[in-house]
N, C-alpha and C positions, 0 to 999 in steps of 0.2 A: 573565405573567411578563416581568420586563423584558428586554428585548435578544430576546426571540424571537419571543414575541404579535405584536411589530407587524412581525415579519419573514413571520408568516406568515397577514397580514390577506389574504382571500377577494377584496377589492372591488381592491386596491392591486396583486395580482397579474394580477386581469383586467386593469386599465389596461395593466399594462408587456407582456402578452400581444398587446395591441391594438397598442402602439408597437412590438413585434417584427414582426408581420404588416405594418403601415406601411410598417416601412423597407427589408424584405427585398424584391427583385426577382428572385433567381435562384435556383438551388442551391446550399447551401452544407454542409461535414457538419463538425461540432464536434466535440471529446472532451473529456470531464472525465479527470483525471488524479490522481483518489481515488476510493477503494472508500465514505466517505463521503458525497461528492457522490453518487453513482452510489444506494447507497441513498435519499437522496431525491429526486432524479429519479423512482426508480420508483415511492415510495412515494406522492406527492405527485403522480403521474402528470404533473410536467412535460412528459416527450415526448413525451404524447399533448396538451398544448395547445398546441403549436407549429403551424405550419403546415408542413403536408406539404411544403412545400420546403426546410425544417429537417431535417437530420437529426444524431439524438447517437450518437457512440460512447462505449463505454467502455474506458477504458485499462487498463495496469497498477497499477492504484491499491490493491492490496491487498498489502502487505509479505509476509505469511502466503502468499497466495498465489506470492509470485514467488520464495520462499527454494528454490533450485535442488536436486534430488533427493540429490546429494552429501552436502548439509549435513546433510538429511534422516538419512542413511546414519552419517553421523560420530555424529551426535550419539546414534545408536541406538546403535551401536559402546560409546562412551564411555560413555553409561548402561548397556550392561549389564555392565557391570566391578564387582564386588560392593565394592570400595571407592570406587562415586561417588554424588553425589547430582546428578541432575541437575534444573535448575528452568529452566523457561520460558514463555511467556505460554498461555492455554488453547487458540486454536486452532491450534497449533505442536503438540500431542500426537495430531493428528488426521490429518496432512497426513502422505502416505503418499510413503515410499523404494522405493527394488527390495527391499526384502525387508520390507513391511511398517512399520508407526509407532511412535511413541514407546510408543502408547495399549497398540497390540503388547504393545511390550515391557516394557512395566511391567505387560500382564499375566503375562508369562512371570518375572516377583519383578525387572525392573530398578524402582531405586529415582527416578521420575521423578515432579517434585513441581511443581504448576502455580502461579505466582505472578501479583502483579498490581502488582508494584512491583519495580526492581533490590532497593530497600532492602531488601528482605526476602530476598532470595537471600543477602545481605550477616547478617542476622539468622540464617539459617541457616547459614554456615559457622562467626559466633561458637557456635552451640548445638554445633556436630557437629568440635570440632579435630580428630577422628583421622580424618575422611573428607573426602575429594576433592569442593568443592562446585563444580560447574561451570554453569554462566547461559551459556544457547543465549540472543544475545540478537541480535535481528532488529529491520527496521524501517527505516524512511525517517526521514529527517533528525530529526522529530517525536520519537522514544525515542531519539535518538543523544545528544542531552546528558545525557538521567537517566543511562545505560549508563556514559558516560565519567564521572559524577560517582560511581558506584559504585568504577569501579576505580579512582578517585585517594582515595577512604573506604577502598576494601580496601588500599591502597599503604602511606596512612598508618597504619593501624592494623596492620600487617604479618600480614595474614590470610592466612599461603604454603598455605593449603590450598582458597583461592580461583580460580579461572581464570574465560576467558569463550570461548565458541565463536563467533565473532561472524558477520554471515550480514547486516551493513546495508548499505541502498543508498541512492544518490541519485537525487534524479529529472530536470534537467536534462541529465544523460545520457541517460536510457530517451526524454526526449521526443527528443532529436536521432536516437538509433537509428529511432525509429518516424518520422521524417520522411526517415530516408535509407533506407527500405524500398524497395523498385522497385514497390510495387503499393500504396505512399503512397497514401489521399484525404485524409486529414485539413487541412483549409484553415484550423484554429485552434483555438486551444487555453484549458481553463478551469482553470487552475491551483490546488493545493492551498494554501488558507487557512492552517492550521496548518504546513504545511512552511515557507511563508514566513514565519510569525510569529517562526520559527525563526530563518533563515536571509537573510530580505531578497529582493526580488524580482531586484538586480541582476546577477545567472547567467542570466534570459531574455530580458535585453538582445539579447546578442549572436546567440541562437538566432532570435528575431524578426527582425532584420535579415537574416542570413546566408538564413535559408530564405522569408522573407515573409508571418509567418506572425503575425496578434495571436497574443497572449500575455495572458487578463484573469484578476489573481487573484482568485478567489471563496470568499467563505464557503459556509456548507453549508445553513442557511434555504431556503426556496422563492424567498422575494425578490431573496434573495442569487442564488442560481443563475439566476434569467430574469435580474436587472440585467448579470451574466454574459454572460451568451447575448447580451443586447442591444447590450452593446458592444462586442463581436466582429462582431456584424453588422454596426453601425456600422460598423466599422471596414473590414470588406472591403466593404464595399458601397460606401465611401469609395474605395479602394483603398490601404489605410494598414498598416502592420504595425508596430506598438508594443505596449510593455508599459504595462497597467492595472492599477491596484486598488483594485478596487472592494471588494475586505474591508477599509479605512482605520481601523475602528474594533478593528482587531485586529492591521494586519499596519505594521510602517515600512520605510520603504526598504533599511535598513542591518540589521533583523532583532534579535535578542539578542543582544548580542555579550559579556556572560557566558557563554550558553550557548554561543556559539560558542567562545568560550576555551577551553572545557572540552574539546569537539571537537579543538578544534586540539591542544592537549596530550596527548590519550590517545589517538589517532586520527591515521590517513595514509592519502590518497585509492590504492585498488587499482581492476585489474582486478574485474569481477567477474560472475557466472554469473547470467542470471537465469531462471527457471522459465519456458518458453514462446518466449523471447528470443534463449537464447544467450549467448556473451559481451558484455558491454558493456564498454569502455574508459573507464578514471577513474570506473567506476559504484558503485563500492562505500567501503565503511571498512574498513581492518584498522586491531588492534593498533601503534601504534608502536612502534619500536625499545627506545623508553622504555619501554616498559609490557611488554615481551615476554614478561616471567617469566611475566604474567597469563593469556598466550595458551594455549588449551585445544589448539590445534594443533602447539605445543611440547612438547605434556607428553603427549599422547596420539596423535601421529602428524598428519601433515597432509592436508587434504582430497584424495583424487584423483577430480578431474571426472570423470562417470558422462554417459553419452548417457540420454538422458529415452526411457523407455518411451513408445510409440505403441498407441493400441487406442480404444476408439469414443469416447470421451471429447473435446471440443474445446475443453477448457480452455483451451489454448496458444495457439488461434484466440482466442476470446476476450479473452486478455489484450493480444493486440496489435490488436486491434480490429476484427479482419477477418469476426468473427463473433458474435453476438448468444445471447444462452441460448438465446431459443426457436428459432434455429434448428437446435440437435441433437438428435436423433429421440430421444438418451434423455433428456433435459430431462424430467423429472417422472413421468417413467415410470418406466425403470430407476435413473435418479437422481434421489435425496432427500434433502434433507439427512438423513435418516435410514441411507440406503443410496446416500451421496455414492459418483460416481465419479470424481472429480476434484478438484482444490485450489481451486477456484472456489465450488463449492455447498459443502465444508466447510468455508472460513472465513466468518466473520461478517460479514466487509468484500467479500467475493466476489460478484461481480456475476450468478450462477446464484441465488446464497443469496438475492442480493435479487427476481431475477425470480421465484423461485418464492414467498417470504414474502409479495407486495404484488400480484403478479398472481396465480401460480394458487392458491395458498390463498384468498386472501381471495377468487376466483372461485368455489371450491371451498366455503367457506361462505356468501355470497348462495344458492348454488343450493341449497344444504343446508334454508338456511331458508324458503324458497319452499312 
């Protein structure tokens, strides 16, 4: 298939694996900064080809995963009110509040309906005028344009029985949070492809400079991720801190700036909470002033921050990079995707999800078939 066969030739990947071990001299530890990347990493077992003096973290790279237990709470709240229809993407009905999830509570008769498009949240309020249709709608820069091109469709079409709960972030902030940690290693960073395709690489100018840290955007390919890796390594091994991109056939400097319009006009940079994190400053979107009728937090009361439940689970480790799936003792034991306990192994993009789908399953069927 074009664009991805020759991203993920056998012979092409050994080579840039050889020019990694080349150039590297010392220690150095990396983080991709998507639940994407982070799946083929493990899938494609990258970070078992690297040379042990490589090491990868994984970041906050799953939106799902990092939507803060509040939102979680509201948006239960607001679904179980017998005049709402609540829609949102599928693994957002799984990802569990203090009192249980959405999945909960639309078993207990809330009406919560999973979608795979704003449009269609949009298609269900035209179907249902006498009910309250409200779109939990989550996510990094990547669904912030479909989102805002929803409510300027619901604006114009004057759908008042429309809202949105909105729960987006950015990720230039979470990578500054995670570099002003006190117990930081992160020495560089592998930027999401699609975020930037969005948005343009130039917000990790300044973060590169200020902390010294490359900055390479990468696509999500095998090839793509070692060419990644490799010039980041260059790059410290140089002693250089700039921003790269190496996704070229996907991302431009300046980003869509339709979509970004779109952004700009239904959308204003917050505060915002993230799962494992904490506050982050300028990390999120809210509703604008403009758009405020839309806001689900106007018509159903506003979020009030909740402290994040603590118990064996080390999600939160996880998502700030300080810990790896298999190092918590219930990693595929007590937890499964089956009987997740945590927002990491129940989303799809969750970096548990993926240790356990690429390592211990498919370990689990070699030995099966033996």
């Amino acid at each position: 298939m074009k664009f991805r066969d020759e991203y993920r030739d056998a012979e092409a990947a050994r080579r840039m694996v050889e020019a990694i071990a080349r150039t590297v001299t010392r220690r150095w530890t990396l983080m991709e900064v998507c639940g994407g990347q982070t799946h083929s990493i493990v899938r494609f077992g990258i970070d078992q080809l690297l040379p042990d003096t490589i090491t990868l973290l994984h970041g906050p790279g799953c939106p799902v995963c990092v939507t803060p237990v509040s939102y979680v709470d509201k948006a239960i709240e607001i679904a179980s009110r017998p005049e709402v229809i609540l829609c949102t993407f599928g693994d957002m009905v799984r990802v569990p509040g203090t009192q249980g999830s959405l999945s909960t509570a639309r078993s207990r008769g809330a009406d919560v309906r999973i979608v795979y498009s704003p449009t269609e949240v949009l298609e269900v309020a035209r179907a249902e005028p006498q009910r309250e249709v409200v779109f939990f709608a989550v996510g990094f820069e990547t669904t912030a344009p479909a989102n805002a091109t929803a409510a300027i469709q619901a604006r114009r079409e004057g759908l008042g029985n429309f809202s949105m709960l909105v729960s987006q972030v950015l990720v230039p902030p979470a990578i500054t949070a995670l570099l002003a940690a006190p117990d930081n290693h992160v020495q560089g960073f592998l930027a999401a492809g699609h975020v930037c395709t969005v948005m343009g690489y130039q917000a990790y100018r300044p973060i590169a400079e200020r902390w010294q840290v490359p900055i390479v955007v990468t696509g999500f390919e095998p090839l793509d991720i070692l060419e990644g890796i490799y010039r980041c390594i260059v790059q410290l091994e140089q002693g250089r801190a700039e921003v790269e991109n190496q996704y070229s056939r996907a991302v431009r400097r300046g980003g869509n700036a339709v979509a970004q319009a779109a952004m700009d006009e239904v959308f204003q940079v917050t505060p915002r909470f993230w799962r494992g994190m904490g506050e982050i400053p300028d990390s999120g979107l809210g509703l604008s002033a403009a758009y405020a009728d839309l806001d689900a937090e106007r018509r159903f009361g506003s979020v009030t921050a909740k402290q994040e439940t603590r118990g064996e689970c080390m999600s939160g480790l996880v998502l700030r990079g300080e810990r790896k799936p298999t190092d918590c003792p219930a990693f595929g034991k007590q937890c499964t995707p089956d009987h997740p306990l945590g927002v990491t192994m129940i989303s799809s993009e969750g970096a548990c999800a993926a240790y356990y789908r690429y390592r211990i399953h498919q370990r689990q069927a070699v030995t099966e078939s033996e």
